[in-house]
Every structure is written in structure tokens, then in C-alpha cells.
VOVEX-467006 format. One record per residue: x, y, z of N, C-alpha, C, O, CB in turn; residue in one letter. Coordinates in pm, whole numbers, plus 32768, in hexadecimal, padded with zeros to 4 digits. Glycine has a CB too. Layout:
# residues N
XYZXYZXYZXYZXYZa;...
//
This chain:
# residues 289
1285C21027C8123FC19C279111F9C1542802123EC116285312A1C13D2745x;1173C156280F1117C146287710BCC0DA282B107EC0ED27C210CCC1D828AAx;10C1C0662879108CBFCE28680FFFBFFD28931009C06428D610DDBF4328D2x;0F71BFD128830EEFBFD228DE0F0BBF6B294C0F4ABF03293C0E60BFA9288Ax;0ED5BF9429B50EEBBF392A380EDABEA42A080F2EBE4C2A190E75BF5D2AB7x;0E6ABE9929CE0E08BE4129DF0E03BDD629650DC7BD6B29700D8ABE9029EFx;0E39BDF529080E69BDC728930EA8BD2E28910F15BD1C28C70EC9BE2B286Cx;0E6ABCD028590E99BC6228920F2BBC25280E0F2CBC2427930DFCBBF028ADx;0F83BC0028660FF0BBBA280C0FD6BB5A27AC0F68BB2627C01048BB7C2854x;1016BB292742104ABACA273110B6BAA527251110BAD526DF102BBAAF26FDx;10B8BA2827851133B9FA279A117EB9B5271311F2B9B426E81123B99C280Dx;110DB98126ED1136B8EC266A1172B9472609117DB90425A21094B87D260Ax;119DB9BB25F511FFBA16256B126EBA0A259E12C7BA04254811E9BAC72543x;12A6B9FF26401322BA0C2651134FB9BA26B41315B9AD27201341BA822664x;13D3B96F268913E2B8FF26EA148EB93D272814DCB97726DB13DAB842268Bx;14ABB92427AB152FB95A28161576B8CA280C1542B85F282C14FDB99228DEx;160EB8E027D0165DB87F280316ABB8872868169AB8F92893169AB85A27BAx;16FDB84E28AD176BB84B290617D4B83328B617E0B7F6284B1763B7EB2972x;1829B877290618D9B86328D318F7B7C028BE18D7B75628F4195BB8A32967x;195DB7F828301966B74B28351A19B72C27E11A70B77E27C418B6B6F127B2x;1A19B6A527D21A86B69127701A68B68026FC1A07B63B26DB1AD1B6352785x;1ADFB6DA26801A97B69D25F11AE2B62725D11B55B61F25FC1A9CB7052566x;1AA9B5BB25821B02B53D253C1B54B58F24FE1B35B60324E21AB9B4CB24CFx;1BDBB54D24DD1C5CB58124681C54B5F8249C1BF2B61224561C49B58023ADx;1C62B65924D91C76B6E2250B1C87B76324BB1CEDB78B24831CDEB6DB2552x;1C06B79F24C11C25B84624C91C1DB89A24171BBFB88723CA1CEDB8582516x;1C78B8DF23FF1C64B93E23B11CD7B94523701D26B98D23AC1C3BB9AD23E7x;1D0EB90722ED1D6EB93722891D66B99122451D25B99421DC1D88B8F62240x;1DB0B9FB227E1DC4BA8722271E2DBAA8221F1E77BAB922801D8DBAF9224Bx;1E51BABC21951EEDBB02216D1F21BB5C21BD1EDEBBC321C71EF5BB4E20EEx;1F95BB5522051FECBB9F22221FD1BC2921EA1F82BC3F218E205BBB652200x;203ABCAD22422030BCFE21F91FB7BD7921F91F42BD6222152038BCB5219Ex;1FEDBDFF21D51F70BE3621CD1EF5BE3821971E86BE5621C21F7DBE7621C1x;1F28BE0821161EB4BDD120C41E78BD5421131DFEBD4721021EE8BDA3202Bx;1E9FBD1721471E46BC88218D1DF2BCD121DD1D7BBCB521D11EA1BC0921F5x;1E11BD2F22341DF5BD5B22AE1D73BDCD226C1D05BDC922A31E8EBD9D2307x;1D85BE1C220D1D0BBE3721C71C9FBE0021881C2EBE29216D1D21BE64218Ax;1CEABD7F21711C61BD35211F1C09BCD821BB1B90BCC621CA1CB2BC962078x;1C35BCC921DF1C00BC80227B1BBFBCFF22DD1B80BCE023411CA1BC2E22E3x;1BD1BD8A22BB1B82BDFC23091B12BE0822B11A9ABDF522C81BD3BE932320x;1B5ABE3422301ADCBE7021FB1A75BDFF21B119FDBE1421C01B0ABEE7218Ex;1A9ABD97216B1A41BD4921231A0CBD1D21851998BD0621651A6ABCEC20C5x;1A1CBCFF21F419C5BCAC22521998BD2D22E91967BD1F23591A3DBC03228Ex;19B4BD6E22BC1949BE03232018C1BDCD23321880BDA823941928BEBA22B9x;18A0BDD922801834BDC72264182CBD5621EA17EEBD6621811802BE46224Fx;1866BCFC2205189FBCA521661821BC54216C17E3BC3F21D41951BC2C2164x;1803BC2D21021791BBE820BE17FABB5820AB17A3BB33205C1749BC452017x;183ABB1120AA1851BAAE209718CBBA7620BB1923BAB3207E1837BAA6203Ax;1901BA11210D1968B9F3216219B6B9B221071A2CB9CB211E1949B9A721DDx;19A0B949207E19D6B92020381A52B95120271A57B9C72005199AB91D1FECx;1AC6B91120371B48B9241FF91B9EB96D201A1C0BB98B1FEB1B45B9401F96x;1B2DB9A920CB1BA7B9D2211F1B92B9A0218C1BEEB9D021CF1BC4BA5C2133x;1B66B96D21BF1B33B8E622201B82B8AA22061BA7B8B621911AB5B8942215x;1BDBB834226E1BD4B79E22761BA4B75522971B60B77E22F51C02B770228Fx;1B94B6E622861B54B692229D1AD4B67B22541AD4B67F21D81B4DB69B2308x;1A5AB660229E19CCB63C228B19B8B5FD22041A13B5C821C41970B6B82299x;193AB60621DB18F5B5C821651888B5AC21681854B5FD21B5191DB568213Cx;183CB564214217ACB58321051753B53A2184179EB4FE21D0178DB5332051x;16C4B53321AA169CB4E521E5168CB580226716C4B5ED226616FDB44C21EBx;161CB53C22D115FAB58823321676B5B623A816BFB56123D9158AB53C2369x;1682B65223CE16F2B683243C16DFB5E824B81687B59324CE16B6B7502497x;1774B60B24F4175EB58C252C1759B5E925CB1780B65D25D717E9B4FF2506x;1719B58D26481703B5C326A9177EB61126FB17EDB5DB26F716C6B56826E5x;1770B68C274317F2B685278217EFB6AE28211821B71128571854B6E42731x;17A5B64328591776B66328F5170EB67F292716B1B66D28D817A2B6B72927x;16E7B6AD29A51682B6D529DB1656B74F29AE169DB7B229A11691B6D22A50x;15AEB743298C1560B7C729451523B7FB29B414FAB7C02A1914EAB7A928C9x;1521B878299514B6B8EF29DD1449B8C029EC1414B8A529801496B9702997x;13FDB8A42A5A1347B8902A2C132CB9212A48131FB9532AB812CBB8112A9Fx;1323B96D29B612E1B9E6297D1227B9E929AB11E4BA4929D312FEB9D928C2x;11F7B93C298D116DB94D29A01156B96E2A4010E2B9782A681120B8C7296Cx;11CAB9802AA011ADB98F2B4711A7BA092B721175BA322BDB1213B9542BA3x;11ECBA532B08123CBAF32B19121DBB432ACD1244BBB72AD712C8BB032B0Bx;11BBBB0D2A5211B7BB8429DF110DBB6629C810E8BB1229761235BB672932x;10B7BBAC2A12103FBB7A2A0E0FE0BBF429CC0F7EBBDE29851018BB482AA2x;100BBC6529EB0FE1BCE929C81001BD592990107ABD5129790FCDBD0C2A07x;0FC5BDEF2959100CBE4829221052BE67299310C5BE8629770FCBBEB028DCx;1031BE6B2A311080BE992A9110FBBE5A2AC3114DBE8F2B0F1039BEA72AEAx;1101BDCB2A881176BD5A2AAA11E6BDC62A681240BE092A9C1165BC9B2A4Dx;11A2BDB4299E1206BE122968124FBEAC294012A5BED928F411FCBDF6292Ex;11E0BEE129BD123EBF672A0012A9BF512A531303BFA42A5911F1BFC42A5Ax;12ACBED72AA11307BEDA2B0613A1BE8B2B141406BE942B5A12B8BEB32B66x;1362BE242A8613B9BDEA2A6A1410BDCA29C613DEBDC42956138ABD952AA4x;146ABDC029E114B7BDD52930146DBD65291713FDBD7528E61581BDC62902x;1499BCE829331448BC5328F313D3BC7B28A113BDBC7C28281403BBE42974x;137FBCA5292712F5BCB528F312D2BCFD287D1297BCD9281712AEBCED294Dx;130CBD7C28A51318BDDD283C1345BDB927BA130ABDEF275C1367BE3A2862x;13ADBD5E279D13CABD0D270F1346BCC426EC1318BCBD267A144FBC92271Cx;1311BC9227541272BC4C27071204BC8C26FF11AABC6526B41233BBD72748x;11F5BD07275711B3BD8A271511CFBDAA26A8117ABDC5265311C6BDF8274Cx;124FBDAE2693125FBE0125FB124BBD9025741237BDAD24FE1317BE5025EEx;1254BD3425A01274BC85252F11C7BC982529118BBC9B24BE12D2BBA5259Fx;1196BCA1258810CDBC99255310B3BCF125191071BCDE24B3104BBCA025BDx;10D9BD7C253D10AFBDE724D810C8BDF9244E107ABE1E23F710D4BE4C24FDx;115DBDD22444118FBDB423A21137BD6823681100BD9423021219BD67238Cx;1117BCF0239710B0BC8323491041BC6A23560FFEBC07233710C6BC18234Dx;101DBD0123A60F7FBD2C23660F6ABD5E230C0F03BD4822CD0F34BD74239Bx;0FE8BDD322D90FE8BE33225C0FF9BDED220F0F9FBDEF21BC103CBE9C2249x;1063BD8D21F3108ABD7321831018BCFE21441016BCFD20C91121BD4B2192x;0FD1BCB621770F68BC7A21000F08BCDE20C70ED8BCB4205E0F07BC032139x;0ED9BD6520F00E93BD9520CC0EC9BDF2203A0E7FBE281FE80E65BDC6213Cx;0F40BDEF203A0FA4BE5D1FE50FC7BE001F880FC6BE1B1F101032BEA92034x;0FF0BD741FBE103EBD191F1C0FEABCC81F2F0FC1BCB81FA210EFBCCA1F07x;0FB7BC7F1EC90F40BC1A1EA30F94BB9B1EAD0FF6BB8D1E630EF1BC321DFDx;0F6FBB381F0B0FB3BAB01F1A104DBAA61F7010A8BA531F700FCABA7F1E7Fx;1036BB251FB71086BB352040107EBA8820A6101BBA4220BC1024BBD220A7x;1106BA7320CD1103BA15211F114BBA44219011A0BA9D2195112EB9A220EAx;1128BA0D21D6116ABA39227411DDB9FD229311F2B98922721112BA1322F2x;1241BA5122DF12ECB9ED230312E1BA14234C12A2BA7A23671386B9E822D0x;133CB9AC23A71367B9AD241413D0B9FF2433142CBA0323E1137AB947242Ex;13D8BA5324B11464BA70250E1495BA282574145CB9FC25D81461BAE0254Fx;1528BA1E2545155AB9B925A515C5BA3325FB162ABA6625CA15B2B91B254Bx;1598BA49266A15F6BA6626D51660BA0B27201645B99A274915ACBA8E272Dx;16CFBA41272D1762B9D0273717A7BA1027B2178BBA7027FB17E5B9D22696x;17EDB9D227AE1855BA2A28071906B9CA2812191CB957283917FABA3A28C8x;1976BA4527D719BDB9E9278719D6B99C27061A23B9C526B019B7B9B527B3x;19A2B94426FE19ADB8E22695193FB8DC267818E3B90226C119E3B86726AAx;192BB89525D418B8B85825BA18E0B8142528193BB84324E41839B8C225BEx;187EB78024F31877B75F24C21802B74F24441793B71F245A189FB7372500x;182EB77F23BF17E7B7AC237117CCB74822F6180AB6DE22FF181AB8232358x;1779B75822801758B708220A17E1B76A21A91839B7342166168CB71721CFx;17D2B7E521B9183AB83A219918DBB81021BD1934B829216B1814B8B421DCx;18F4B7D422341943B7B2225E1996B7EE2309195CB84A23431974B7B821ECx;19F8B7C2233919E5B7DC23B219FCB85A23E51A48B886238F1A1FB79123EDx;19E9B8D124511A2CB95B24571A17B972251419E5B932257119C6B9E823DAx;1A47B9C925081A5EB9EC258D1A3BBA9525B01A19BAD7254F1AF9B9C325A9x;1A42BAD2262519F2BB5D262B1A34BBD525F11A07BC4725EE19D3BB8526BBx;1AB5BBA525BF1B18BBFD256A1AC5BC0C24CF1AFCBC5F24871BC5BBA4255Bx;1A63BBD6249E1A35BBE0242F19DFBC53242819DDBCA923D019FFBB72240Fx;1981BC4824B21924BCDD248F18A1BC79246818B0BC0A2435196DBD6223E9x;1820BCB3248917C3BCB724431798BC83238A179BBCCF232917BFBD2A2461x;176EBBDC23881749BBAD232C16F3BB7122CE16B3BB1623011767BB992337x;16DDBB8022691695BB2B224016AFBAB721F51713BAC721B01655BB5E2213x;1676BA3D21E816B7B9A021AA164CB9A1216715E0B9B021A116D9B906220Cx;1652B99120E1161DB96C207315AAB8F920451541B8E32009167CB95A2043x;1654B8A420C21644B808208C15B0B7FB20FB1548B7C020DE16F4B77E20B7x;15C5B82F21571565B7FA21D714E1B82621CE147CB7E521E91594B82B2267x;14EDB8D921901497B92621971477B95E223E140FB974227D142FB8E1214Ex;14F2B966225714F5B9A323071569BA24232815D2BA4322EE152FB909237Fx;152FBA5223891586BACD239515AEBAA623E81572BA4324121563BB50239Fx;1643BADE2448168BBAA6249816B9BB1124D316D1BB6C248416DFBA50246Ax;16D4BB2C255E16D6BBAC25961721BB87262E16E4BB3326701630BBF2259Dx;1787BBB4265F17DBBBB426BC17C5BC2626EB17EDBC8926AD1855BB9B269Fx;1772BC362779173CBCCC279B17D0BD3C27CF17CEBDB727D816B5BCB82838x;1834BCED27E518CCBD3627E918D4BD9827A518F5BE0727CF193EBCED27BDx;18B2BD78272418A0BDD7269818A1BE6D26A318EDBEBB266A1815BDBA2653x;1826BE90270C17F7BECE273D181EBF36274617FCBFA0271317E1BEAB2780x;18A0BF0527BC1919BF4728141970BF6027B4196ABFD5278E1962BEED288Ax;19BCBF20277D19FEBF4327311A09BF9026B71A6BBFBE267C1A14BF04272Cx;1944BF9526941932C021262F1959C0C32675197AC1242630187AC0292602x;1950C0C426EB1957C128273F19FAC11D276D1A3AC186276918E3C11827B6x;1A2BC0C3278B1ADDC0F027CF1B17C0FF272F1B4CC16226FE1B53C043284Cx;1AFFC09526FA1B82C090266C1B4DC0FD25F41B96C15225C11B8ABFCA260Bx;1AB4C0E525D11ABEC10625651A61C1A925741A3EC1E2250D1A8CC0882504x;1A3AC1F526211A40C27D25FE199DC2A52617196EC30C26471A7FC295255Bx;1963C23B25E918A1C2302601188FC27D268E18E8C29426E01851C163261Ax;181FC298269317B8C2E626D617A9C24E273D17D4C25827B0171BC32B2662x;177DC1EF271D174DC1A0275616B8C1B327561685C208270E1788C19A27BFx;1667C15B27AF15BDC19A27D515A2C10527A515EEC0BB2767155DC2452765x;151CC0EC27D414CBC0A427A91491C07B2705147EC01226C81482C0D027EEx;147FC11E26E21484C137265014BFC0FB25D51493C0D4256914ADC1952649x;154DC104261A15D4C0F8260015DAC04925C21600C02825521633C120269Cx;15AEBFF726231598BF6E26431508BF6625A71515BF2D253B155CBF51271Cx;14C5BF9325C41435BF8A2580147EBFB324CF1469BF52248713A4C02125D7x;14A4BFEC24A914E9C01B2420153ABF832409152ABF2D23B21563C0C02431x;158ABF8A246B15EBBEEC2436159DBE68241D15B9BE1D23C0165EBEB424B8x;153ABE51247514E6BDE124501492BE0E23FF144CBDA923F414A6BD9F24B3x;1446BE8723951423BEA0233E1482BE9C22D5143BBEAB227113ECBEF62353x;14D6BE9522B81534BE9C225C1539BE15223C152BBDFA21C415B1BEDA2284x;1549BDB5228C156DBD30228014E9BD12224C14E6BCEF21D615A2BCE02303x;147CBD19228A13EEBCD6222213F5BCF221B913D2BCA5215F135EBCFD2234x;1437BD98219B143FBDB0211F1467BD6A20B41449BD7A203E146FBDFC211Cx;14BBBD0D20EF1529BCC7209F14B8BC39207A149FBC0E200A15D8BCA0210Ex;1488BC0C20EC1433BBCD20EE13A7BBB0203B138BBB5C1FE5140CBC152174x;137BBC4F20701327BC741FF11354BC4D1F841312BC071F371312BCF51FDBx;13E2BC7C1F691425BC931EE91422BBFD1EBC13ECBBD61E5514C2BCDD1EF2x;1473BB9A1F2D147CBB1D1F231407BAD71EC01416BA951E59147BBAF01FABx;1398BAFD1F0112E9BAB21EE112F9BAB61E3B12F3BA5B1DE91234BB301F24x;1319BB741E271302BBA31D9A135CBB711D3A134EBB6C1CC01308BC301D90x;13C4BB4A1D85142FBB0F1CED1493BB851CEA14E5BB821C8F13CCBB061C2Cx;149BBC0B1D5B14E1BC5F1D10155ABC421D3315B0BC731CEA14C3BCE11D18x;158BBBEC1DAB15F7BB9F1E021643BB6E1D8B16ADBBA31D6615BDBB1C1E71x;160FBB0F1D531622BADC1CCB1670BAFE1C7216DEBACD1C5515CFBAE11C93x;161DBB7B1C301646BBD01BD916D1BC231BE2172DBC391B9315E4BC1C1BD4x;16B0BC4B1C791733BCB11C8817C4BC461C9E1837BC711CA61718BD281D2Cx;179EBBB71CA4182DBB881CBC1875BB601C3618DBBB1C1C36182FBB0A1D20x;1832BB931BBB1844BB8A1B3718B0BBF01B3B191ABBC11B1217C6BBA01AD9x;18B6BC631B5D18CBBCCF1B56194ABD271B981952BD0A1C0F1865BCE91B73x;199CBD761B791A12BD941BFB19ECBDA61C731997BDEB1CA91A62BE0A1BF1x;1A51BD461CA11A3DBD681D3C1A89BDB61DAE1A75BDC11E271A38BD001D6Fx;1B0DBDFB1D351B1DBE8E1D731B25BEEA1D281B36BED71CB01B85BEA61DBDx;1B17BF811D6C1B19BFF01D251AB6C04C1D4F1A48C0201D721B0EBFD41CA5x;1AD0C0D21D511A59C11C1D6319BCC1151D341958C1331D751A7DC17C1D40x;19C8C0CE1C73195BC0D11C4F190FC0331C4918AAC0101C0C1966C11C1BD9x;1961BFEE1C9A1964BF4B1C8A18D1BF2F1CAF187EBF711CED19DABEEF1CF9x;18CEBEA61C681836BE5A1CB81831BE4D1D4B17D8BE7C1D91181EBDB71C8Dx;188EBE101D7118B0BE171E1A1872BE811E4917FDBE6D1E6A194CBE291E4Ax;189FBEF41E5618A8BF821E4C17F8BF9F1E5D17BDBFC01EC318FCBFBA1DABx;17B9BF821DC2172EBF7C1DA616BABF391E05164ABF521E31172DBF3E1D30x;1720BED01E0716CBBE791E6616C3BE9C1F1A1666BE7E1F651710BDDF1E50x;1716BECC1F321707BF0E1FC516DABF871FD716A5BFA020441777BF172008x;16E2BFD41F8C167DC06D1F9415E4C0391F89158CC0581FD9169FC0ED1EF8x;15D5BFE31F131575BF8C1F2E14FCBF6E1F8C1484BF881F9115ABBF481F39x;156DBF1E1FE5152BBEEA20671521BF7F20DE14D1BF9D213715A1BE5620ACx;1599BFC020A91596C023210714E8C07020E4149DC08C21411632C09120EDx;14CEC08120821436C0D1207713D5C07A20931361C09020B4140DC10F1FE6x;1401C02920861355BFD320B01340BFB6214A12D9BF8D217F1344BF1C2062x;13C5BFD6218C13E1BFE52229136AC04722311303C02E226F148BC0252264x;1386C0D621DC134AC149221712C2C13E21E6126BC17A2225138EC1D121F4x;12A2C0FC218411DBC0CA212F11C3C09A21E111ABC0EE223711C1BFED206Dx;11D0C00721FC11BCBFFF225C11A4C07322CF113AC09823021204BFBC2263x;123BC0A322E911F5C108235111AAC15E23461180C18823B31231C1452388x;117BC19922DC110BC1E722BA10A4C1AD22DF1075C1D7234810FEC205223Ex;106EC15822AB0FDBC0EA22DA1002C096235C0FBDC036237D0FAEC060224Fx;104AC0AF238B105AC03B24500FEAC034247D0FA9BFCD248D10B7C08024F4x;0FB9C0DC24A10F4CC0DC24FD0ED0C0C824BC0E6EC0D525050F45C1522547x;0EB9C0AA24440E59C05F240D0E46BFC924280DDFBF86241A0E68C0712392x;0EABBFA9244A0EC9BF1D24680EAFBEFA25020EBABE88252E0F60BEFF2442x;0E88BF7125530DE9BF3A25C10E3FBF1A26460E05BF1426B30D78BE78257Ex;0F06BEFF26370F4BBEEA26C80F6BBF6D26FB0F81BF7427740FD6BE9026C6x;0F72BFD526B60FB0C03E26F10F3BC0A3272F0EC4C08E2719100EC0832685x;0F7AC13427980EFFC16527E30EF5C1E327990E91C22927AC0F0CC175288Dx;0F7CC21927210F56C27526F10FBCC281266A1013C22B26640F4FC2DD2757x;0FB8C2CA261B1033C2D2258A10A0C2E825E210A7C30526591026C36824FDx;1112C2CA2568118BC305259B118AC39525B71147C3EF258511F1C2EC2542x;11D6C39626031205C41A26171286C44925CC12CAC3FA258B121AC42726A0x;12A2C4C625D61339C4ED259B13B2C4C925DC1423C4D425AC134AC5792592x;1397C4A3264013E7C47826A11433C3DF266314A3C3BE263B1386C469272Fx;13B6C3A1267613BAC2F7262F1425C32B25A4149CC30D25A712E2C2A425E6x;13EEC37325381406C37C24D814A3C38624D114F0C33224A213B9C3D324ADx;14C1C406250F1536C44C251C15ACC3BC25551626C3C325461516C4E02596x;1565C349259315CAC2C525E215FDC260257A1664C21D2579156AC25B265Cx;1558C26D24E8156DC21B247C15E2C237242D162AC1DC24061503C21D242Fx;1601C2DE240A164DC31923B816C7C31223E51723C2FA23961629C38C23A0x;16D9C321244E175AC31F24A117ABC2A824881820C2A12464173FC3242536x;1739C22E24AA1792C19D247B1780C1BE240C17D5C21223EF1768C0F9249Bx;1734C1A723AE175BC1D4230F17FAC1D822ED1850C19022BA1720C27822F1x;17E9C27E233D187EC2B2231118FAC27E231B1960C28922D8189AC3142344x;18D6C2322398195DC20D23C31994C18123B119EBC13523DB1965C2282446x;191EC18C234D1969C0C823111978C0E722801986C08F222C18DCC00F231Fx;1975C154226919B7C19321C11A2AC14821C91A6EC123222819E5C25321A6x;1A39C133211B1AB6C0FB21171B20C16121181B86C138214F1AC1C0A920A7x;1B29C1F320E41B88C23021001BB8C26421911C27C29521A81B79C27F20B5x;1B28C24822121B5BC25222851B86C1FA22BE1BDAC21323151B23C27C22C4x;1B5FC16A22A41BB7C10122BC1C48C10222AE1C98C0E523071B93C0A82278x;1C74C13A21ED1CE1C11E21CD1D28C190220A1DA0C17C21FC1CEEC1042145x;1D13C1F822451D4DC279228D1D65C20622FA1DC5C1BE22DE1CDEC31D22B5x;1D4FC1FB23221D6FC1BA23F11DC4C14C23D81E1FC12A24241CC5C166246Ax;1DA5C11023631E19C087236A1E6CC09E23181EB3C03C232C1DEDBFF3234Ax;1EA8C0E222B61F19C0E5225F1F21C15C22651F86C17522231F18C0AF21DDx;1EF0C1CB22911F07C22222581F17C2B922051F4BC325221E1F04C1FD2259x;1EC6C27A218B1EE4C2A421381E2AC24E20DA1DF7C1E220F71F9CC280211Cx;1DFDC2AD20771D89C268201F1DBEC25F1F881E01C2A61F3D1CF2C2C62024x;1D75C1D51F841D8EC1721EFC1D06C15D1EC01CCDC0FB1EEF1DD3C0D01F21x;1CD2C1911E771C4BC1AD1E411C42C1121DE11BD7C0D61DDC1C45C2591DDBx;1CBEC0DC1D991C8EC05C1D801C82BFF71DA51C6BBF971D5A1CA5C03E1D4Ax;1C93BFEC1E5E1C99BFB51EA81BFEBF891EEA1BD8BF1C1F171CF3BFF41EE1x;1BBFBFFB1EDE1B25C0141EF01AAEBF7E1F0A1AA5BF361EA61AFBC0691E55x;1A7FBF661F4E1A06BF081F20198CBEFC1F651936BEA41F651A2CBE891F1Bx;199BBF941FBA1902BF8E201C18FFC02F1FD7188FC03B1FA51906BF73210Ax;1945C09D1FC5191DC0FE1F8F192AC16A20001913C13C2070189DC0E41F54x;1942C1CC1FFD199AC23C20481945C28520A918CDC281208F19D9C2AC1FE1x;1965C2C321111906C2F3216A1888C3652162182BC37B21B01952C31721BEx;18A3C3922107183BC3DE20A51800C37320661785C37620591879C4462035x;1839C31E203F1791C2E61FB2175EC2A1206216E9C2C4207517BFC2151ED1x;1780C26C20B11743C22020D816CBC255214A166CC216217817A1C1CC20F9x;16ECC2C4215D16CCC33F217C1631C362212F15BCC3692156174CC39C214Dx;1676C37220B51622C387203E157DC34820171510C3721FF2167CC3561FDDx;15C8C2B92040156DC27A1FE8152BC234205F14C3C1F2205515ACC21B1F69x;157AC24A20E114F9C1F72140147BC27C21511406C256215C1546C1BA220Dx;1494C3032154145CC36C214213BEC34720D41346C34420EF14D9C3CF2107x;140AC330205B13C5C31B1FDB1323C2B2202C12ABC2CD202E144EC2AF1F51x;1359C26020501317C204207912A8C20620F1123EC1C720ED136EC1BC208Cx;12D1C25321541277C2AE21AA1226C30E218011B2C31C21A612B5C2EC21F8x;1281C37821061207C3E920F0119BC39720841121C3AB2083124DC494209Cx;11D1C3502041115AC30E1FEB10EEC2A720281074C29C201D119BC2C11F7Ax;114EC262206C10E2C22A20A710ACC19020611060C14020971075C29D209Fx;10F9C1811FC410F3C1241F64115FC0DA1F3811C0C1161F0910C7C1541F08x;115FC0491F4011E5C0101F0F11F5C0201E6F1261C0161E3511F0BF701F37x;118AC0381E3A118DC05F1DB211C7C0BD1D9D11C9C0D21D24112BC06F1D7Cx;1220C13F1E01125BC1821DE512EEC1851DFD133FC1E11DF01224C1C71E00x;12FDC1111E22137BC0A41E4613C4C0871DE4141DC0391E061356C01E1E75x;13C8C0A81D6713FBC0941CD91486C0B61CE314ACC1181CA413B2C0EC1C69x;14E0C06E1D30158FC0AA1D1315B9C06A1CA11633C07A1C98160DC0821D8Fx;1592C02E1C4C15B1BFCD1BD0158FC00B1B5115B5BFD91AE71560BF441BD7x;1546C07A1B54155AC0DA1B0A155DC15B1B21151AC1A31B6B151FC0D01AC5x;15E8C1781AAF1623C1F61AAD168AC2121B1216CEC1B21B3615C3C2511AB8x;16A3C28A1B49170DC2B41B8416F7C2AF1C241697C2E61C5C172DC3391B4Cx;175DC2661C66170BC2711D1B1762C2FB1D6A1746C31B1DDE173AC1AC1D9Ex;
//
């Protein structure tokens, strides 16, 4: 994944916090294996912090220290070859070039880079959550640790790529948000193999890959993906399946336990989303995934 030298940033999509303290402290999650699954997997890639969070509440994240000046360090496509930072705001501009052209009345969110802690409209979390999106804020939230730990704990390839799929996934969530389908699916079960949950993250997982199909239409990059890139997307894919999750931490797989969808669909359907090339072919809400 090759940035153009010359390609100029924007900074204003993504803002760097510093480590900080949260008010009322941290993360209430049930005991137990089941606690310890719902805090891996719903929040890997969880669309909404509600009700396993403590603390927070409504109203703007509150500050938590000294920020990155990104606008000193992230000036070019060549800043974001060299650097992860940068490279998160390489990839945050390219997403939100595609996506107004694909959904009609696309709005742009913010990424908030953390480190540690952070304070949310969602409510408060820390880098044990993984890669998020808040509803309430309309911001993605990203602890670049993440990273590392897709690669020691959960088995990933790692790569740059790797990084680029996870913050596509999260806009994804983003999209869905705009459309109402966020909405919809919280009508709906939120575990089980064939659950809305379930629906809703294969979801985001294909519109990860719509996106990467059209990137280099989007004018930052110096050439398409390669198979290489590709092969880094699938890898994390796989390895945030819920049945490879639930293998490493219990065990043993619980299919009604499910709510991001197994290393094949996810596999599957970020695939779907690359070879088409269309979020219109993003349809996990009907029929069989």
C-alpha cells in the first residue's frame, strides 16, 4: 500500500490524543468467560459502547492531555509511508473521498486516535476495547496498540493493509449509522449466527472491501492494491472471527454466542465487497449470510 509522494494530507479528519485519566473509571464487564467474550468480541469491532462501558454520557468526549500536532508530521502521501499516524490520515481521506460519491448525503467523521483511555458520547473505554465506532458522536476511535495485538493475540498477518481494512470497517459502521441500518439492526438479535449483530458486521466488513476496490480512484494512492495488501485484509478478517476468537479464549465454539460472524463469512463478505466493487452488493439483511 503505496501513498503518492506528493499527495497532500488532511489533517482536519483526524485528531491524536494523549494518555489520560477517565472520570468514574474504566470498563464494567461481567466476570467470567462470557464477560471476557463479550468485551473481545463485541468491541473488536463493536459499533456501540452502550451498556458495557462505565461511566460517560451524552455531550462532547472530554479532553485527555496533550495532542499530536499531526498538522507538523502528517503533511504528505510520503509522511504516510513512513509513518503509522500519518498513514491513519492517509487512509481516513481516502475513505471520505469514496464514500460521498457511493451514498448520497454522506457526511464526514472524525478519527480520534488515543492512547490508553478515552472519553466518549458512547461512554468511557480504554485500549482493551479494540477499534470503534460511537454512534452518539459519529466518531471512530482507534488505539494504534490494536495493531500489535491483532498480530501477538489474535494470529493476523499484520501489514499496513491490515490497519487500512480495520479503519474501513469502522466507516463502515459509520455509513450504516447515516442510513438508519445501525438502527434497525438494534431491533433485532444480538446474538447468534444468523443475528442482526452478526448482519450488521459482515456488513461493514464489505463495504471495507467496496472501498478498497475504488481507493485508488480516490487520487492518494500510487497504484491498486496488490494481493499482497489484500491477502493482510483477509488475514485480519479471519482472525477476529468469532469462532476464532471463541477457539483462543474458551476453547471450545458457541455458534449462539456469535455477533461479528465467523472467519469465513468475514472472509466472505469483505471479499464480496472488493470483487464487486458496490455497496449495493452489501445486502447481508437479506437471505442467508
Amino acid at each position: 500500500m503505496d501513498f503518492k509522494d506528493d499527495v497532500q494530507l488532511d489533517n482536519s479528519q483526524v485528531e491524536s490524543r494523549g494518555r489520560g485519566r477517565i472520570p468514574g473509571g474504566g470498563l464494567a464487564v461481567g466476570g467470567g468467560a462470557a464477560g471476557i467474550i463479550a468485551l473481545i468480541v463485541a468491541l473488536v469491532f463493536g459499533v456501540d459502547l452502550g451498556g458495557i462501558t462505565g461511566g460517560g454520557g451524552g455531550g462532547e468526549p472530554a479532553a485527555v492531555g496533550p495532542s499530536s500536532d499531526l498538522s507538523a508530521q502528517c503533511k504528505t502521501g510520503q509522511d504516510a509511508d513512513q509513518n503509522e499516524e500519518c498513514r491513519v490520515v492517509g487512509v481516513v481521506n481516502s475513505i471520505q473521498e469514496y464514500w460521498p460519491k457511493a451514498v448520497q448525503g454522506y457526511e464526514p467523521a472524525k478519527t480520534v486516535m488515543f492512547s490508553g483511555q478515552v472519553s466518549t458520547a458512547c461512554g468511557d473505554a480504554d485500549s482493551a476495547v479494540g477499534p470503534f465506532y460511537c454512534p452518539a458522536d459519529r466518531q471512530v476511535y482507534l488505539d494504534l496498540s490494536f495493531f500489535k495485538e491483532l498480530e501477538s493475540k489474535f494470529g493476523a498477518k499484520g501489514g499496513p493493509f491490515a490497519q487500512a481494512y480495520v479503519i474501513g470497517h469502522e466507516y463502515g459502521h459509520h455509513v450504516q449509522n447515516l442510513l438508519g441500518t445501525n438502527a434497525k439492526a438494534q431491533q433485532g438479535d444480538q446474538q447468534g449466527p444468523q443475528s442482526a449483530s452478526v448482519r450488521l458486521e459482515l456488513q461493514a466488513d464489505c463495504y471495507a472491501g467496496a472501498w478498497a476496490k475504488n481507493a485508488y480512484e480516490t487520487g492518494l494512492f500510487e497504484k491498486p492494491f496488490t494481493k499482497t495488501d489484500i491477502e493482510e485484509a483477509l488475514s485480519a478478517a479471519s482472525a477476529v472471527g468469532d469462532d476464532s476468537i471463541q477457539e483462543r479464549t474458551q476453547g471450545r465454539v458457541n455458534p449462539e454466542g456469535f455477533t461479528h460472524g465467523t472467519s469465513a463469512q468475514r472472509v466472505k463478505w469483505f471479499t464480496t465487497g472488493y470483487e464487486g466493487g458496490d455497496p449495493a452488493k452489501c445486502d447481508t439483511f437479506a437471505g442467508s449470510i
